[in-house]
N, C-alpha and C positions, 0 to 999 in steps of 0.2 A: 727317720720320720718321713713319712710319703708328702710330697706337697700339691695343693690339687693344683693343675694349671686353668680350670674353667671360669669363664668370665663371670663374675657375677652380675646381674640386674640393675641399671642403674634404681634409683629411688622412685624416680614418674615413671620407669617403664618406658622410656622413649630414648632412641636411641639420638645420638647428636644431633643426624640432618634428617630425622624424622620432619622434624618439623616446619625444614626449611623444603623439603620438597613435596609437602602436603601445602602448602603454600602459593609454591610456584605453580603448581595444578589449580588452586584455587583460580589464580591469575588468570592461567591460561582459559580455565573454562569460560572465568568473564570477560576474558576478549574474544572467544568464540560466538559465548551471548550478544555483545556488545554488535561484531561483524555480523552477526548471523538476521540479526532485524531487519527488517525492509524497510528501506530510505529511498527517498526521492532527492533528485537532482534539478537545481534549480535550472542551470547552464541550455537545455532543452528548450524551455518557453518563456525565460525572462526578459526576452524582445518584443513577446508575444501579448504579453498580459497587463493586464490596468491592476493596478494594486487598489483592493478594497481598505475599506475600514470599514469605522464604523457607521459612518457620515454615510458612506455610498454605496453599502452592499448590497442595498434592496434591488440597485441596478442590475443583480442578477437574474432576478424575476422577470420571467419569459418566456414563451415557445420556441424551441430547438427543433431542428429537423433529430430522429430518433440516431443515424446513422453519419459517423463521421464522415468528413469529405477533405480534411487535412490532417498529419502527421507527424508531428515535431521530433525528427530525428535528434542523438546524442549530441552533434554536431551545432546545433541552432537550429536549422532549417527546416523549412514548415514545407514537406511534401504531398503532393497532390495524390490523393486516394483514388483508384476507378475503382471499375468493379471487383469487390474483395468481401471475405469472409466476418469484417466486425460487426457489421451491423448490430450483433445482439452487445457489444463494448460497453454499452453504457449501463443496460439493464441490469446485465450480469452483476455488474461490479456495487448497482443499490439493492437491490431486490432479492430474494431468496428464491423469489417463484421463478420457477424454469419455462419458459416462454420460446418459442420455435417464432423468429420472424424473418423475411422475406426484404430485401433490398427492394422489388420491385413493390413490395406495400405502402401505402399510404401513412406513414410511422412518425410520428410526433411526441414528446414529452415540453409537458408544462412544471417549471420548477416555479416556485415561490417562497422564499425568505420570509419566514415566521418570527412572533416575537421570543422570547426565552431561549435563544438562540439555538432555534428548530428550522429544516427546511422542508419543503414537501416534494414530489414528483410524483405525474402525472402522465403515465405511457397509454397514449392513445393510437386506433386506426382506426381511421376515415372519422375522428371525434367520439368514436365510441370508447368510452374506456375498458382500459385492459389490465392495468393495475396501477396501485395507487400505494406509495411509499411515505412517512415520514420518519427523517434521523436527525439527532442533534447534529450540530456544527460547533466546532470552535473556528474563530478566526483567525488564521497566524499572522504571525509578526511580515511575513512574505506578502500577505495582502490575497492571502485563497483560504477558500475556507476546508478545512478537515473534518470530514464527514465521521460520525461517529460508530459506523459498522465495522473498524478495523479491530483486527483480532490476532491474535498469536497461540496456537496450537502446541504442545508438546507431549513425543510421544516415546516411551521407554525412559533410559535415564540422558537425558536430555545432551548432547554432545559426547557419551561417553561408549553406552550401546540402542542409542538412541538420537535424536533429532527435533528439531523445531520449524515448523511452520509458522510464516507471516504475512500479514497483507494490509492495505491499508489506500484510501483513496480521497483525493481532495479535488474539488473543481474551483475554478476562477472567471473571470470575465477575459475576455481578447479584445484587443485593441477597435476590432469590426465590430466590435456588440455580440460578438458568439460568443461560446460557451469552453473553457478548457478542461478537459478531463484527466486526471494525474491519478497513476495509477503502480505501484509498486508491491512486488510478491517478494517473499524468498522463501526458501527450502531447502533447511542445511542442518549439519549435526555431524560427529567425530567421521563414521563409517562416509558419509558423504562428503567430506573432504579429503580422506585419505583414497578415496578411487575416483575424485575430482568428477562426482555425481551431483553436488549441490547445483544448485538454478538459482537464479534470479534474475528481476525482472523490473524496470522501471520504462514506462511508457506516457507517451501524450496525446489526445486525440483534441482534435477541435471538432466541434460542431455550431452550424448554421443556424445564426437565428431567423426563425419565420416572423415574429413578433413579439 
């Protein structure tokens, strides 16, 4: 009598550590997600800033010159800007419209704290208006407020043959009455960490209150 040696099927169809390594994939991809979001870092401007609430926010409402003139390095410290490339930092990061400005312009923004926790901005030169933004705000626990334009992209199969984009931006008040700009990107996904191509980005600018 022939006896067959072939394995038969278990009952589910699944073999022992099927399912323990559809799992561990599971895991891994949500700590890729988890890693892969763009976070900000408090250690940069937590010297620097007045923690709002709810009592004092309105104290953000104010005229900013348009163009940083300080930069809160990883380290603490708040460095002195000359002439450099940000100028358009603050725009970019509210507004959709794509705006060419000039360091040597006359470049001003008017922010004002709305009720229903909305803010406005107001990019002027020489008081002519140039564009005019409002976004919601939440206010964090940190005492800044989180502008509500942040967004999160994803494209193909997201960490596996594909990647995620993130961004996201909060301002605060500084200890002088200026303005703190916090600003956080990333850009990552399987392919881009295995040829160590991801980016990301966290940054702080200060700007000069005019009034």
């Amino acid at each position: 009598m022939n006896t067959s040696n072939s394995i038969k099927p278990r009952a589910n169809g699944v073999r022992p550590n099927q399912k323990t390594i559809s799992f561990k994939l599971a895991i891994f991809i949500l700590g890729l997600f988890l890693s892969g979001c763009a976070s900000f870092s408090d250690r940069t401007i937590n010297q620097y800033k007045v923690k709002l609430s709810e009592e004092n926010v309105s104290r953000l409402s104010g005229t900013y010159r348009l163009f940083p003139d300080l930069i809160y390095t990883k380290r603490g410290d708040a460095e002195i800007l000359g002439y450099q490339r940000k100028t358009e930092q603050f725009h970019r990061h509210i507004s959709k419209n794509k705006i060419d400005f000039s360091p040597s312009d006359n470049l001003s923004v008017d922010v004002k704290v709305l009720e229903n926790n909305q803010i406005s901005f107001l990019f002027k030169k020489d008081n002519f208006l140039l564009d005019s933004v409002t976004l919601s705000a939440k206010l964090q626990s940190r005492g800044l407020l989180l502008l509500g334009n942040k967004y999160v992209k994803f494209h193909g199969v997201p960490y596996i043959l594909g990647g995620s984009e993130s961004a996201k931006t909060r301002i605060g008040l500084a200890s002088d009455g200026g303005l703190i700009l916090n600003h956080a990107h990333d850009r990552s996904g399987a392919l881009l960490l295995f040829i160590a191509a991801g980016r990301s980005s966290d940054y702080a600018y200060h700007f000069k209150r005019i009034k």
